[in-house]
PASEBA-1860 file (N, C-alpha, C; in nm, 3 decimals):
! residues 194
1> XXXXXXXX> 10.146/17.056/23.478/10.131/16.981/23.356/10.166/16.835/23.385 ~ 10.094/16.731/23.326/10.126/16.622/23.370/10.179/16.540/23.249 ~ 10.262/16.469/23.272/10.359/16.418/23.153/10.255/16.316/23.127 ~ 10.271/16.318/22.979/10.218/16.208/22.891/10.295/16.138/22.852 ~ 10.310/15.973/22.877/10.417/15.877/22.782/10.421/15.892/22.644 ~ 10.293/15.903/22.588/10.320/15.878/22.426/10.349/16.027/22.337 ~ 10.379/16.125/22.437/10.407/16.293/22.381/10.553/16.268/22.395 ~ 10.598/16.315/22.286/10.758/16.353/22.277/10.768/16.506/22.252
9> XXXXXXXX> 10.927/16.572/22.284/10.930/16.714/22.219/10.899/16.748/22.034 ~ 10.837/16.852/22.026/10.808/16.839/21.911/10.928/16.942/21.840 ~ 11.041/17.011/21.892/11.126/17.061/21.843/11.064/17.220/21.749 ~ 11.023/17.257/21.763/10.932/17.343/21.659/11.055/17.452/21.710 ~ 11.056/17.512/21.832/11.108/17.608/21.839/11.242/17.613/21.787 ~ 11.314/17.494/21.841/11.469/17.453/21.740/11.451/17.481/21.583 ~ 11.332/17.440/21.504/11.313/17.422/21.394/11.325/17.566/21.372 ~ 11.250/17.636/21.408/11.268/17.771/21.361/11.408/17.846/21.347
17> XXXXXXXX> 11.424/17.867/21.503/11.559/17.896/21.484/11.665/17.840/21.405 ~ 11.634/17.707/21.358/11.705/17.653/21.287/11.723/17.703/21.145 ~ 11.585/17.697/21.090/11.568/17.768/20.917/11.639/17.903/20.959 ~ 11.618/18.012/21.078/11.611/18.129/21.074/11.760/18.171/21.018 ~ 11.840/18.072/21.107/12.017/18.090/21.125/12.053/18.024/20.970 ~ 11.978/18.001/20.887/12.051/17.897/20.756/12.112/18.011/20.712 ~ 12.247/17.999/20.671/12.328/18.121/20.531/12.359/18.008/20.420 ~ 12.409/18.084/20.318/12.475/18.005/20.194/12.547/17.881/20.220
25> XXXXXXXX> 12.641/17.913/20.346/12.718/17.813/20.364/12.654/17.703/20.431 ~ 12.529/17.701/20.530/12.501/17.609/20.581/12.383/17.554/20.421 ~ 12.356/17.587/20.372/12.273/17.535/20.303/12.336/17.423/20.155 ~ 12.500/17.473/20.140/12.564/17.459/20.004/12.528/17.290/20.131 ~ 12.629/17.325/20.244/12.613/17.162/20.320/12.489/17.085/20.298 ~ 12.376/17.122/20.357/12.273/17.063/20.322/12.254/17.006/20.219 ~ 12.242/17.085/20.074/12.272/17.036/19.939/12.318/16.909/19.948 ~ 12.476/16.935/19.961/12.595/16.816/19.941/12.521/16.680/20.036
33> XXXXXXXX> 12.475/16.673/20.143/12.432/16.599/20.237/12.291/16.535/20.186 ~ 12.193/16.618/20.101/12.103/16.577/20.029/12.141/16.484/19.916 ~ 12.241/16.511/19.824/12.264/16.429/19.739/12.325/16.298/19.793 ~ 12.396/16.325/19.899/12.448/16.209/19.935/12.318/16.123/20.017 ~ 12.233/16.134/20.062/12.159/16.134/20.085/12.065/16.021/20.002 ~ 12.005/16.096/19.853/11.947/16.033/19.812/12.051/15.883/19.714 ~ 12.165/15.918/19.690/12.217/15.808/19.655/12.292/15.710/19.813 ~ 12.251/15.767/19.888/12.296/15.622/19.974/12.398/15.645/20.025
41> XXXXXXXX> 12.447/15.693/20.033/12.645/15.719/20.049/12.714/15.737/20.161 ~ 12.793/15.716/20.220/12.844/15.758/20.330/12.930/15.885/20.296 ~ 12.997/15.941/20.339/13.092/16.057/20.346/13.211/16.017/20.261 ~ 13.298/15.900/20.297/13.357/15.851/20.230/13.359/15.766/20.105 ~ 13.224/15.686/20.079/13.186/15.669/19.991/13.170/15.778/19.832 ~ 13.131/15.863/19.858/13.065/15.992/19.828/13.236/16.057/19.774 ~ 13.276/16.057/19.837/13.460/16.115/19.848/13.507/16.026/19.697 ~ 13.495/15.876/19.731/13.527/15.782/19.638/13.453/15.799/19.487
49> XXXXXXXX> 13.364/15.819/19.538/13.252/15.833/19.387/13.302/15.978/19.311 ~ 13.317/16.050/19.380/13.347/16.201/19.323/13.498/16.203/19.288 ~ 13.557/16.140/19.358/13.696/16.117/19.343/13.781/16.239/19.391 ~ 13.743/16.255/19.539/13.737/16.385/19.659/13.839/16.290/19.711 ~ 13.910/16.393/19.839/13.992/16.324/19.934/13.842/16.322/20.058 ~ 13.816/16.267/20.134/13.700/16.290/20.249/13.705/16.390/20.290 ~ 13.835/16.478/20.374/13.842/16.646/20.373/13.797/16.720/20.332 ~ 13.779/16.708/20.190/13.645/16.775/20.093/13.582/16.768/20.144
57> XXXXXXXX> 13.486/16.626/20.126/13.329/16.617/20.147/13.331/16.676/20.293 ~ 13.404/16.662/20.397/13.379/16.726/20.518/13.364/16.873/20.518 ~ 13.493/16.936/20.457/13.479/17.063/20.437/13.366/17.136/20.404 ~ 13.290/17.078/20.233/13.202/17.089/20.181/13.021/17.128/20.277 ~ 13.076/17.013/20.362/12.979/16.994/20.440/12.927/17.054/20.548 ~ 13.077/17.129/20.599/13.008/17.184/20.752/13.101/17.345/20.690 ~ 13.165/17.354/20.604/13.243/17.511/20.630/13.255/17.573/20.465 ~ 13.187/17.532/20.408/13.155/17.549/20.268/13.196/17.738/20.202
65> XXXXXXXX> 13.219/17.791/20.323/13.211/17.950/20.287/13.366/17.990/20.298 ~ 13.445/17.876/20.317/13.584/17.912/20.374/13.686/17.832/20.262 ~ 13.600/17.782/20.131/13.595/17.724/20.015/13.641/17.815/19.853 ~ 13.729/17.805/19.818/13.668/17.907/19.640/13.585/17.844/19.642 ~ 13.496/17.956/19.542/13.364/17.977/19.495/13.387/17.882/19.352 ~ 13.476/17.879/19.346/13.493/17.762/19.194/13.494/17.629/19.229 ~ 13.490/17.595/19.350/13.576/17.447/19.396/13.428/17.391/19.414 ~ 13.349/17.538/19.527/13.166/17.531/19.569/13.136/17.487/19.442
73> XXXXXXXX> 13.098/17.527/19.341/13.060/17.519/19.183/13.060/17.406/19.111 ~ 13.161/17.381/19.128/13.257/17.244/19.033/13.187/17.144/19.180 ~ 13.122/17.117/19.331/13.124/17.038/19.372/12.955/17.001/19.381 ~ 12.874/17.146/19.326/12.737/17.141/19.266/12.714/17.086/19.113 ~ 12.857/17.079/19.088/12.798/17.029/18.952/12.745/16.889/18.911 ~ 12.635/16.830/18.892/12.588/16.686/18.864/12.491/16.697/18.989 ~ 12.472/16.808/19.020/12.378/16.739/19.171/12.224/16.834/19.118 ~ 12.141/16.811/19.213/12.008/16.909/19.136/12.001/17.052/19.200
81> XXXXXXXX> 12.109/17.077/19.283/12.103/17.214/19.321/12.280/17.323/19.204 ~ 12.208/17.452/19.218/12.303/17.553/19.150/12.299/17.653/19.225 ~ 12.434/17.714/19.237/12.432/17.875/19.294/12.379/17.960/19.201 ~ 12.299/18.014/19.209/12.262/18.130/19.154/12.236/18.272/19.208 ~ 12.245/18.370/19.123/12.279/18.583/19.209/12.082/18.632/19.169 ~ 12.000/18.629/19.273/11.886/18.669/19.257/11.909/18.815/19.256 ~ 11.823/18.901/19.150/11.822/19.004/19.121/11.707/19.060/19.250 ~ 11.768/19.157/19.359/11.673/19.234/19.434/11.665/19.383/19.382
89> XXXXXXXX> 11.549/19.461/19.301/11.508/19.552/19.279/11.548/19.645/19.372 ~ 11.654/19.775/19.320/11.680/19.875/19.421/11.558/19.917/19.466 ~ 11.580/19.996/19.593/11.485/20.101/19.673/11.462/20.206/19.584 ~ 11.350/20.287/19.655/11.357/20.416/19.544/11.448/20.476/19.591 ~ 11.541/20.482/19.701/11.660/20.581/19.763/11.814/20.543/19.677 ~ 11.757/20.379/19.659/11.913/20.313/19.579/11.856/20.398/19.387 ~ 11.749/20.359/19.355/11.740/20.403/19.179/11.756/20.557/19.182 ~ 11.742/20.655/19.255/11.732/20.781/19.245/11.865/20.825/19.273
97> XXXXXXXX> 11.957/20.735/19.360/12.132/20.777/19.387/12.210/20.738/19.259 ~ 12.160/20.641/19.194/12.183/20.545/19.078/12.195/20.658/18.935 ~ 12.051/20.727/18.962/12.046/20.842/18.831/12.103/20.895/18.791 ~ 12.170/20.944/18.711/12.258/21.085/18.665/12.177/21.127/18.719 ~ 12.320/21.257/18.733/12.219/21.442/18.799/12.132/21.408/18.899 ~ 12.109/21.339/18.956/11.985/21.294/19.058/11.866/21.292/18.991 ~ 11.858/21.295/18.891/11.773/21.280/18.795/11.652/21.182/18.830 ~ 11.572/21.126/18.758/11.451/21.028/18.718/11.569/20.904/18.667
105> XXXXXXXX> 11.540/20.753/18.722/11.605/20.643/18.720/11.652/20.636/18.566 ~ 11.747/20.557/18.514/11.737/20.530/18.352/11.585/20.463/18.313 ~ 11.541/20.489/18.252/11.455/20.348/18.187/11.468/20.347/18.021 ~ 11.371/20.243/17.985/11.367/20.214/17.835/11.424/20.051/17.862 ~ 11.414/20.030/17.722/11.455/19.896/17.654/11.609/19.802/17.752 ~ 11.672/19.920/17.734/11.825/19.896/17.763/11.841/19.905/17.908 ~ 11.818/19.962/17.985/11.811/19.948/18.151/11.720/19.818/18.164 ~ 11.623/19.820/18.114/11.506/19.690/18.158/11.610/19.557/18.140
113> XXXXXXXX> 11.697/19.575/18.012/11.736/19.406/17.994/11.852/19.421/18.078 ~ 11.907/19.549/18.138/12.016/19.524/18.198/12.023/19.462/18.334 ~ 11.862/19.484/18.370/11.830/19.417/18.504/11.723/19.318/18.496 ~ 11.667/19.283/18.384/11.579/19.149/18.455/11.639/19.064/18.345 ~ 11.737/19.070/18.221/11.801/18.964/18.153/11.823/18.854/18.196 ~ 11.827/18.704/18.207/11.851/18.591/18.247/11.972/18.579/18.223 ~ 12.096/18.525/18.304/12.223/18.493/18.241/12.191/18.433/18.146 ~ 12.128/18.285/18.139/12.083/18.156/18.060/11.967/18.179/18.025
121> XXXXXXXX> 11.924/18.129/17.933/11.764/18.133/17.902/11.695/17.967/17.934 ~ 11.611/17.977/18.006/11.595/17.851/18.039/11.439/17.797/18.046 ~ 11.407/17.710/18.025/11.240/17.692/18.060/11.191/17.711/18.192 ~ 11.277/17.631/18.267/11.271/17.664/18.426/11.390/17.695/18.519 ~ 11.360/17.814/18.552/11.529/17.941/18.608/11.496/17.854/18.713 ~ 11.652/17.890/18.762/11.669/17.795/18.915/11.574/17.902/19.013 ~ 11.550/17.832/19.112/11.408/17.895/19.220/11.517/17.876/19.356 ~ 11.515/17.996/19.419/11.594/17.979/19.563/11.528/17.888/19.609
129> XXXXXXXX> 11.638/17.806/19.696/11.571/17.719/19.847/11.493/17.805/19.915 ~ 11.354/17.698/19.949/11.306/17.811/20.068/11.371/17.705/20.217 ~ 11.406/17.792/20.325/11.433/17.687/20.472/11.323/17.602/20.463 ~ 11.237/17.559/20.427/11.143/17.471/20.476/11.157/17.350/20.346 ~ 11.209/17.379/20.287/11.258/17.279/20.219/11.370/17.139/20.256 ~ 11.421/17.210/20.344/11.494/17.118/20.398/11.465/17.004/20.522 ~ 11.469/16.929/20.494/11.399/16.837/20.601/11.439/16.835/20.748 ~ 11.321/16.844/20.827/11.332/16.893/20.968/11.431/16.789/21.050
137> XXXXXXXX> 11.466/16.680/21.025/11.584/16.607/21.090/11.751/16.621/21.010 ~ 11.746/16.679/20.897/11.873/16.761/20.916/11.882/16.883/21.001 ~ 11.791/16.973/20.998/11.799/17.088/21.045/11.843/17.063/21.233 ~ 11.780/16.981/21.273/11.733/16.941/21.397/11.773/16.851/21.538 ~ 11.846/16.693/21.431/11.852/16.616/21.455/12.004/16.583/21.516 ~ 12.040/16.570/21.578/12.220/16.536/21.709/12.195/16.489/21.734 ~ 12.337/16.414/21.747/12.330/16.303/21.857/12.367/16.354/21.967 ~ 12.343/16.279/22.078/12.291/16.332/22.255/12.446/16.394/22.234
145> XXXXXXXX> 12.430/16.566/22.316/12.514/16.655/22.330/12.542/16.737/22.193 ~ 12.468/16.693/22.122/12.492/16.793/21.982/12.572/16.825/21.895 ~ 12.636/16.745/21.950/12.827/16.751/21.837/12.837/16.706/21.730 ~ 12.730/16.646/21.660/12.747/16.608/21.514/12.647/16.588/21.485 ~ 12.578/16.571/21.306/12.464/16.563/21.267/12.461/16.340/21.274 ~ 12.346/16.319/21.237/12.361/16.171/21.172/12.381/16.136/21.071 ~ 12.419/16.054/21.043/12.483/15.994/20.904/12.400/15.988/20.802 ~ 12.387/16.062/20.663/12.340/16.092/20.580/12.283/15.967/20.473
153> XXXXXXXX> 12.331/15.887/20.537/12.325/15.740/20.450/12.198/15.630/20.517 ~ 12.175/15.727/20.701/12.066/15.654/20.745/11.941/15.676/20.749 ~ 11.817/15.674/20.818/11.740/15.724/20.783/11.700/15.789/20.967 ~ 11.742/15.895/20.963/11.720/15.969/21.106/11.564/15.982/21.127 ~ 11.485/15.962/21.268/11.367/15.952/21.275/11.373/16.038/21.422 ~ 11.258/16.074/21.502/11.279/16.107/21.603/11.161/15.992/21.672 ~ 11.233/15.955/21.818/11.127/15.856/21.868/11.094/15.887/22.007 ~ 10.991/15.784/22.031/10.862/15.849/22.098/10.918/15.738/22.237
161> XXXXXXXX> 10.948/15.683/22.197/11.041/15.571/22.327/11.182/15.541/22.264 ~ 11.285/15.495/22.378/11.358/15.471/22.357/11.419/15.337/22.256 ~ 11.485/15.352/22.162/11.544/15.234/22.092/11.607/15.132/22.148 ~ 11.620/15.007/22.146/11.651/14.853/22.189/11.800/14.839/22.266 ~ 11.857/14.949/22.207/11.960/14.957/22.253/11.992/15.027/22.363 ~ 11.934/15.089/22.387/11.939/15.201/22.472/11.910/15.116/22.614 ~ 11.792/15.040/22.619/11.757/14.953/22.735/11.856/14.880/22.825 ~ 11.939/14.811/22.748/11.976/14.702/22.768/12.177/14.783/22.808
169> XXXXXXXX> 12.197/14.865/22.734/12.288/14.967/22.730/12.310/15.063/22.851 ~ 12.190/15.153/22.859/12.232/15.272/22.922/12.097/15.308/23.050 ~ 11.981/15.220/23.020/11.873/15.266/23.138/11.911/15.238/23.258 ~ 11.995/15.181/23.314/12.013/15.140/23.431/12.131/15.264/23.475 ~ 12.187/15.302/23.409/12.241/15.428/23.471/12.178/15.538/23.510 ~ 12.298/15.606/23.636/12.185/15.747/23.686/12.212/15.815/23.610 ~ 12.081/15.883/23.578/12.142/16.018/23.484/12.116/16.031/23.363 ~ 12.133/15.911/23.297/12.095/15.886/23.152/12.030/15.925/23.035
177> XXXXXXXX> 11.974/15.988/22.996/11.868/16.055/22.931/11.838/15.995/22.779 ~ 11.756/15.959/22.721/11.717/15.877/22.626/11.712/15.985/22.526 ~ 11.807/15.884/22.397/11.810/15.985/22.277/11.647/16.008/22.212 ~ 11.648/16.172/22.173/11.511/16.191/22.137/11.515/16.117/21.959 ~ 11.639/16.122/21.871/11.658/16.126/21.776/11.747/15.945/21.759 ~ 11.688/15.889/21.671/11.766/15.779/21.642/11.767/15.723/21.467 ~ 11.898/15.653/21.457/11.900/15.617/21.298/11.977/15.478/21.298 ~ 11.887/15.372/21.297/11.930/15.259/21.296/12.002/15.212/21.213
185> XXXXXXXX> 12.072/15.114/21.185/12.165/15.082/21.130/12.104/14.996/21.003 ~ 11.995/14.918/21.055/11.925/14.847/20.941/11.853/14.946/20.849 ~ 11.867/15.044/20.838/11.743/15.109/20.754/11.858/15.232/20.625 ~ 11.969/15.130/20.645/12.088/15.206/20.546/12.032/15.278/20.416 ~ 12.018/15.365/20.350/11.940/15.411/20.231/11.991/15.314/20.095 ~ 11.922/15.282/20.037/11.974/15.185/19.900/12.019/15.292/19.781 ~ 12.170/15.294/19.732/12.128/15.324/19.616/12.066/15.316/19.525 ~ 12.014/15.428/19.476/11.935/15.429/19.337/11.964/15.335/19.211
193> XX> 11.880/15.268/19.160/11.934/15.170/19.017/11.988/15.273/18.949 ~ 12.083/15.239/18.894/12.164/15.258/18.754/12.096/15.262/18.627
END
């Protein structure tokens, strides 16, 4: 195969594995990182605005499952995401263990609302995240060696040559390897008007 200059990795396979591995907890992060996100914020900023110690927002961010479920709740609240308990329809092995006597499942009026009732009644019920919702440079995106995501406040891109800095910085060393992922400093996200 002969290398092409203007082909970069296209990450697909990371991507996958990436959505594949998402649980609750990596996603409550995502959330929190999205909102901060679209208002501009740094970590500490974000801390200040919420009126968090930064420990929070860190916590929040990378270990969200090691959290009360009230603290998770109360730190979704004002943002456009909610926890919500999706109803999965037993098996016929789960409704038939379920039966009296081993009987035929309950049905009627009163079993039906006991399982498809809405907590809330709403025009539009909250809709699970699907993984592909989440944008492929959170999922994806480290800095060289992988130890941390980029700063939520920049605008992470992946590039096809190396950034300005990098030249003048680090090409002349052996060894070096050019970040695939970069988030410049000029391209800070603006908060939203008021």
């Amino acid at each position: 195969m002969h290398w092409n200059p203007l082909m970069w990795p296209t990450f697909a396979a990371e991507l996958l594995a990436a959505r594949a591995s998402l649980d609750l907890s990596a996603e409550i992060g995502l959330a929190l990182r999205a909102e901060r996100h679209r208002l501009g914020m740094s970590q500490r900023d974000y801390a200040a605005h919420r009126r968090w110690t930064l420990g929070t927002v860190i916590r929040l961010e990378t270990a969200a499952a090691a959290m009360k479920l009230g603290d998770v709740m109360d730190a979704l609240d004002g943002t456009s995401f909610v926890l919500c308990l999706c109803h999965r329809p037993p098996t016929p092995s789960e409704a038939a263990a379920a039966a009296p006597d081993g009987g035929p499942p309950a049905t009627g009026p009163a079993a039906a609302d006991m399982i498809h009732a809405p907590a809330t009644p709403t025009d539009h019920p909250p809709q699970p995240v699907h993984p592909t919702f989440w944008p492929r440079a959170e999922l994806v995106a480290r800095v060289r060696g992988g130890s941390r995501r980029f700063a939520a406040h920049h605008v992470t891109e992946q590039v096809s040559s190396p950034p300005p800095w990098w030249w003048y910085a680090e090409s002349s060393r052996i060894g070096t390897v050019p970040p695939d992922w970069y988030a410049p400093r000029f391209t800070r996200r603006d908060r939203p008007a008021s």
